[in-house]
C-alpha positions, 0 to 999 in steps of 0.5 A: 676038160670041160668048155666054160660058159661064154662071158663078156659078150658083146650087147648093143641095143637096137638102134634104128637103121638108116637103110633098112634092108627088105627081104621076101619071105625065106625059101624052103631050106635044103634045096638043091645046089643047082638052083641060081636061087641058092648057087655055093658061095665062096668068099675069099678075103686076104688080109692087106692087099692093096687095090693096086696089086692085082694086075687086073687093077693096076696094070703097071703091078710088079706082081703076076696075079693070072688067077684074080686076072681071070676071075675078074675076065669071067664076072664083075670087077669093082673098081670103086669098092670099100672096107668098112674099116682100113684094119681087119677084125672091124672088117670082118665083124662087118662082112659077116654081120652086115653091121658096122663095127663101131657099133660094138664096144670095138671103136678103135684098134683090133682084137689079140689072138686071145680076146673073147668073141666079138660077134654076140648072142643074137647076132645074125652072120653069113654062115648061120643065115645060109645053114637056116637055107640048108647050106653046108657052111665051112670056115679056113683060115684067119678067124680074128673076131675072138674066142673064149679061151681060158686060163689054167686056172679056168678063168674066162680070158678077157679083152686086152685093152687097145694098145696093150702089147700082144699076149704070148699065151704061157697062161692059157690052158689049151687042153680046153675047148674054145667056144665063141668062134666060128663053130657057134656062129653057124660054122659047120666046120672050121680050120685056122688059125685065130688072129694075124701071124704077128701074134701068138698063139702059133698054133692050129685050130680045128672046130673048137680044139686046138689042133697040136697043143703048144710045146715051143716058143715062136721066135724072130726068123732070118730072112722073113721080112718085117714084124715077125710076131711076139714071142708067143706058144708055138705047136712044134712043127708050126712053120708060118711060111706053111700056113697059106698053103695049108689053107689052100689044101683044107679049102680044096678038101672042102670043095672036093668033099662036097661033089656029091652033096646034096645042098649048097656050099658056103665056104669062107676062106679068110687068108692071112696074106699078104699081112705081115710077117711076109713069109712065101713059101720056098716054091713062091721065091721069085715069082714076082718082080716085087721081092718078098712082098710082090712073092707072097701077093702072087702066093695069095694068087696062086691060093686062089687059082687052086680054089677055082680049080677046084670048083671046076673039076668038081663041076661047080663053077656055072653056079658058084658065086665067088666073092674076092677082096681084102679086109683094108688097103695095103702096107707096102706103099710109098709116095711121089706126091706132096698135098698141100693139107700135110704142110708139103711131106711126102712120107716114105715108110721103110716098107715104102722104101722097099716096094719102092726099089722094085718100082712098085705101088700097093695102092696105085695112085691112092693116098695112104696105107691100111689103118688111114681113113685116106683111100689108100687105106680102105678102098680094095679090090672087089670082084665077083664072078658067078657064070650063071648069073652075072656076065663076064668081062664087066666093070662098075665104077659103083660104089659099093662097100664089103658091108654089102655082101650080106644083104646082097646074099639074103636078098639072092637067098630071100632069106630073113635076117635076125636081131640087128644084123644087116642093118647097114648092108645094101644089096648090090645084086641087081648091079649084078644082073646088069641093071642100072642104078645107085644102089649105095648114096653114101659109104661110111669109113673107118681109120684104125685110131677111131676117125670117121670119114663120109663118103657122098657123091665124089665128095668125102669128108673126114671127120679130123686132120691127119690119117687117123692111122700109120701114114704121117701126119696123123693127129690134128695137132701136128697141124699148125692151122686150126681147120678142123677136118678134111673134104676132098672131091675125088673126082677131080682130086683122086688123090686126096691133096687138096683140102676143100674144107673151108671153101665148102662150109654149106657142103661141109655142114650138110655131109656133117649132119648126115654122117650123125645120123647115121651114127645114131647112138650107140648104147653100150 
């Protein structure tokens, strides 16, 4: 079977920039793995983990995570970083693009497992500006940025529309080769799996084939905690308990296939944990203090010791710069506090309830969950670690946002960047090396139902009442007061309880104005 011509791609003009990243003139390509010119990079990304997972983070954690503890002893742990959006595809549109989702036709809500690409033609990622530098470039795990499927009858699938129920995938045509996806964004390998566990299709994907052609149906699983998925295609023998460990494997493949390479790696490795449906695998049960949830945190941890010690029996820890976070805060939070901005609630999710019986914090002391524009639902853990370059045993308190990881790369690769990617990404390398500085004024935040927030000094202001996302209240109407958005000063209000917007009218105006401009305008 033949693979169709891409459609539906994404174009949006060139806008002017806000920051404009400035980089020297590219390197000669190929060169060795043993230049801090151009170290193996791995970017570990799990999907909802909270800032206050980790023990390194929040010592007072119910869950066991020594790997991220010693990643973090031996770099740079960020204790003031952000996601550019409190859900995932937007996230990881941003992290490999160096550009802001919202300026996509994707301006609220996340991608099925079916959509078509959302990177477009043109569009720069990590993966194709390291392979123009001659890095090996490998892609395992959660991919949830769109690919070109087709149906039986050799039609392109199309976007769903936001809100519509996830597909189950009875009429794709499988056999087809699925172009679009990492393979064509500068992937020289891929294996994983398309979007979230909680929607189909349950299959793997190697490159551009399907790895075992769907013969079965997913269905609910006893004793697997919340949201088990739609009812969608299913390889026979697709186990989700069995996913993360074998993400694990096929990363350590990756690492231990390149020993005797004669270029740098890049190597991507999208998990899909801790996101719901929970499922630790049989040899995780009971790791935790946490149940389940805290079990399949540590089962993410274990992932990536196992890719740390890779990296060392292959003699590549010295100059490998290893990036780990999350694409958005966590789910499983609940809350001890009332603010004063939502009428005195103090909401208590049924996920909340459960970490709660354990005595446990996905988001520490932050406000709100994944999907809110409050902190809890986009601040995340950041830690770098790259012996050659940066110092161990250091924290910042910068801020910094997932956005930054793309120009932190070109400027350490000098490489030039195409079309409009890298327009909002900041380099944090010289934080680094230790050199003092701001390099981000301000961060941009983005809810899951589309609210914007602006983030200035220790003041954030968002754009509407309400999280904007799964935390109660959410909407402006549900308000009975007519104050139109919300300003906090973090510094003195971690967390987010009491609104200054009406004290603060100059302040409001000012961060208002701003936060347009750097929006521009977005042409479809």
């Amino acid at each position: 079977m033949f693979a169709h011509p891409l459609l539906c791609r994404i174009r949006v003009a060139t806008l002017v920039a806000i920051t404009a990243l400035v980089t020297p003139a590219p390197v000669t390509s190929h060169a060795k793995a043993d230049s801090t010119d151009h170290p193996n990079i791995v970017v570990i990304l799990a999907d909802d983990m909270g800032w206050g997972d980790p023990q390194c983070y929040q010592a007072d954690s119910q869950i066991p995570t020594p790997n991220l503890d010693r990643l973090a002893a031996g770099g740079m742990r960020f204790t003031d970083a952000h996601t550019p959006s409190s859900v995932c595809t937007p996230t990881r549109y941003t992290l490999l693009t160096g550009r802001y989702c919202w300026r996509t036709s994707l301006t609220k809500g996340v991608l099925d497992g079916f959509a078509p690409p959302l990177i477009g033609d043109g569009e720069d990622t990590l993966a194709s500006m390291l392979k123009r530098q001659g890095y090996r470039t490998a892609c395992v795990g959660k991919w949830h940025l769109g690919m070109q499927w087709h149906d039986k009858g050799g039609n392109a699938v199309e976007r769903r529309g936001v809100g519509v129920r996830f597909r189950p995938g009875d009429e794709i045509d499988f056999e087809c080769d699925i172009s679009g996806g990492p393979n064509d964004l500068g992937f020289d390998s891929y294996f994983g799996i398309s979007a979230s566990l909680d929607m189909a299709p349950y299959v793997f994907i190697r490159d551009r084939r399907v790895e075992t052609l769907p013969t079965e149906r997913h269905q609910e699983i006893d004793g697997t905690i919340f949201l088990n998925g739609v009812s969608g295609v299913k390889s026979a023998g697709f186990d989700i308990h069995d996913v993360l460990p074998r993400f694990g494997d096929e990363a350590v493949n990756v690492i231990e296939s390149h020993t005797d390479r004669d270029q740098p790696l890049f190597l991507y490795l999208p998990l899909s944990s801790p996101h719901l449906p929970i499922a630790p695998s049989a040899g995780a049960k009971g790791k935790s203090n946490a149940g389940d949830y805290g079990d399949f945190v540590w089962e993410t941890d274990h992932v990536v010791g196992r890719v740390l010690d890779a990296l060392e029996r292959a003699g590549m820890t010295a100059n490998t710069m290893v990036v780990f976070t999350s694409d958005n805060g966590g789910l499983w939070h609940w809350w001890d506090f009332r603010a004063d901005d939502d009428g005195g609630k103090a909401p208590i999710t049924p996920r909340g309830q459960y970490v709660k019986d354990f005595n446990h914090q996905s988001n520490a002391h932050l406000r709100g969950t994944k999907a809110d524009i409050y902190e809890g639902g986009h601040r995340v853990p950041f830690i770098v670690r790259w012996p050659a370059r940066v110092k161990a045993g250091q924290v910042s308190s910068q801020l910094v946002e997932l956005t930054d990881v793309f120009a932190t790369v070109a400027d350490i690769t000098s490489s030039d960047t195409l079309g409009d990617s890298g327009r909002d990404s900041i380099s944090f390398l010289p934080l680094l090396g230790g050199e003092a500085g701001e390099p981000r004024s301000f961060s941009v935040h983005h809810s899951v139902s589309g609210v914007f927030a602006l983030r200035q000094g220790n003041w954030k202001l968002i754009e509407g009442r309400g999280s904007g996302g799964f935390t109660r209240p959410k909407h402006a109407r549900e308000f009975e007061d007519s104050v139109p958005g919300q300003l906090y000063d973090l510094h003195t209000d971690p967390r987010e309880q009491h609104n200054r917007w009406t004290e603060q009218a100059e302040r409001v105006d000012s961060m208002r104005e701003t936060l347009q401009r750097i929006r521009g305008r977005v042409h479809r």
